[in-house]
N, C-alpha and C positions, 0 to 999 in steps of 0.2 A: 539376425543380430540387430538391437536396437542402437540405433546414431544418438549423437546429443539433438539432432533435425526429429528425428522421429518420439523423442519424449520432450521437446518445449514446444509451446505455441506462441508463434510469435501475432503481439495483439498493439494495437492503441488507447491509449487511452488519454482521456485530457483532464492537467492534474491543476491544481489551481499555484499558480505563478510564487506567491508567497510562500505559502506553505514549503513547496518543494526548494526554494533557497534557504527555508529556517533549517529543513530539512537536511541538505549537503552542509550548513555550519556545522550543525549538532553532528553529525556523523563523521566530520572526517576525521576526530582522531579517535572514533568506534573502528574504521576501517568495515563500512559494510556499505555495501551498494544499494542502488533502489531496487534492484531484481532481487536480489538477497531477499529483501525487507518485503517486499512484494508477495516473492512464495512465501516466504515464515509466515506472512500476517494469512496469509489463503489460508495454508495449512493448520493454525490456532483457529478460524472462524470455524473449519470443519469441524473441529476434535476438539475444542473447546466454549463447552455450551454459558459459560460467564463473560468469557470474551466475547463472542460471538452477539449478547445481551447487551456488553458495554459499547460494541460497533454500532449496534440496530439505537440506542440512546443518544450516542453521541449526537450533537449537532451544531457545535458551537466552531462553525469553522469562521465565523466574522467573514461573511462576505455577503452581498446583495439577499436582500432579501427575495423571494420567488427563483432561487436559484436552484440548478439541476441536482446541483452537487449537495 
């Protein structure tokens, strides 16, 4: 019998500080959470070869330049 333990993987990740508070304004009267929005965005990168295109282009996160992120 699969658990909800045996189908997520719990991970870290380090997300950049701004970003994630524009993020919780815009979203709380969406009503959706970062794990929500976490799997939906994994799951468009798979199965969706434009999104996927618009991820890999992005880069305008306005933060330091030589940055990881």
């Amino acid at each position: 019998m699969d658990t909800l333990n045996e189908q997520t993987k719990l991970t870290s990740v380090k997300i950049i500080k701004d970003l994630y508070t524009q993020f919780k304004k815009v979203t709380l009267d969406e009503k959706i959470t970062l794990q929500q929005f976490v799997n939906r965005t994994l799951n468009l990168y798979i199965v969706d070869e434009q999104f996927k295109k618009r991820i890999h282009e992005h880069t305008d996160l306005r933060i330091a330049s030589g940055s990881c992120f």
